[in-house]
N, C-alpha and C positions, 0 to 999 in steps of 0.2 A: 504494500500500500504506500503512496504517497503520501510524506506527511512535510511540506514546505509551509512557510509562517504567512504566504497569501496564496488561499485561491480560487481559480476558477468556478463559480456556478451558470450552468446554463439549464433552459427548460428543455423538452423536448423539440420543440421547433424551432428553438433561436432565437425567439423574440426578445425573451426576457436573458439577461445578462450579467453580471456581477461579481465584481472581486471582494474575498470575502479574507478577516482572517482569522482564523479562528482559536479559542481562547486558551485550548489546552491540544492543538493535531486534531487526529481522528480515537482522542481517549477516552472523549466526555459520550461516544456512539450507544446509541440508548433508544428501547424501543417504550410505549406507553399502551395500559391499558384503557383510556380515556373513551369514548364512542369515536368520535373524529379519526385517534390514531388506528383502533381497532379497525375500523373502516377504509383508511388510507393504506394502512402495512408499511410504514414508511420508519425508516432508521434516519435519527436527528443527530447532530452535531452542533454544540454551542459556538458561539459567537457571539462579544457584544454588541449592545447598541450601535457603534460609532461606528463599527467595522466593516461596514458594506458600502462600500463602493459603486454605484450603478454605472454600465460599461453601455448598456442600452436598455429600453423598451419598460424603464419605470411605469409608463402612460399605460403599459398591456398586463399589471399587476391587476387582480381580481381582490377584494378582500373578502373572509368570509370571520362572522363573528358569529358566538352562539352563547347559552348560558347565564354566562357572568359577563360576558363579551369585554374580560379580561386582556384575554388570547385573541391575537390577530393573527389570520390563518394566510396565507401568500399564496396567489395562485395565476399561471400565466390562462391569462383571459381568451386567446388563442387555440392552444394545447390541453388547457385543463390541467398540467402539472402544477404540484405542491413546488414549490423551489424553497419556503421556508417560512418562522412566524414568531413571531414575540411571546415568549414562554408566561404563562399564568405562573407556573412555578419562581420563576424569578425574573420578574417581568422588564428588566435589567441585558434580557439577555435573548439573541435568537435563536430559535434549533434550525439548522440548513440540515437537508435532505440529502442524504450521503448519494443518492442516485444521482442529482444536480450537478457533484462536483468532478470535474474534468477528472477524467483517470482513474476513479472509486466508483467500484461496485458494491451492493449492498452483499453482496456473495462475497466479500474479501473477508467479510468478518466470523470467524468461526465461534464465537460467544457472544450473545448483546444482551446485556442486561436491561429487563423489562422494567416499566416503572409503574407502580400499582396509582393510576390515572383517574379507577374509577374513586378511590379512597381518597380524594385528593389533598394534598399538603394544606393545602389553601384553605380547606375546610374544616380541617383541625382544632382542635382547643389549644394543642402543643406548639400551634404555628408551624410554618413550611419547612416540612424535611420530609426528603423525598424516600419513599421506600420500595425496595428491591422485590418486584409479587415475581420474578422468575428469572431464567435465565435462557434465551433463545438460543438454540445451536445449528449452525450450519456444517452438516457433513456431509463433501462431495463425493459421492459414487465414483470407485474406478474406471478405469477408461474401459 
């Protein structure tokens, strides 16, 4: 896997564009139980606020909010792809979509830890901390 201090996000069609950097590599990669992620399947990677760059096609971002309308969810308007969203959990902070980023497949990673989404931090009495409901594994079949 790639793991350089800026990069690349594209949608599926090109429209939408953006250099990103991200706040810890590809180490903060994390899937969620939430409805939205459940439904999307998508592996996030942090980034904060500042760190996005748009290279083009800001104008073909879609927003979708729901909820708490917390979480702002990114989406090229075009394509339909996720590219990425302003996390409820620390709203500080973006998850970019490991599929987005130039050179990363969601298949590079052989453990992703799940985050228990439906239980959510934010709803807490304890206040936001985030908790481990699983551990996804990817194991490639021999050739």
């Amino acid at each position: 896997m790639r793991e350089t201090s800026s990069q690349i996000v594209r949608c599926h069609c090109g429209s939408v564009e953006f250099e990103v950097t991200l706040t810890d590599g590809l180490n903060t990669a994390r899937r969620c139980t939430c409805s939205i992620c459940r439904m999307r399947g998508a592996i996030a990677v942090s980034a904060e606020l500042d760190s996005i760059s748009f290279l083009k096609g800001a104008d073909k971002l879609a927003l979708y909010q729901f909820n708490t309308k917390t979480a702002k969810h990114y989406f090229c308007s075009v394509c339909g792809i996720y590219t990425h969203h302003q996390r409820r959990s620390n709203p500080n902070q973006y998850g970019i979509n490991v599929a987005c980023l130039e050179g990363v497949s969601p298949f590079d990673f052989e453990e992703v830890h799940v985050l228990d989404g439906i239980n959510h931090p934010r709803d807490t009495e304890d206040g936001p901390k985030e908790k481990i409901f699983g551990i996804l594994k990817f194991i490639k079949t021999p050739d």
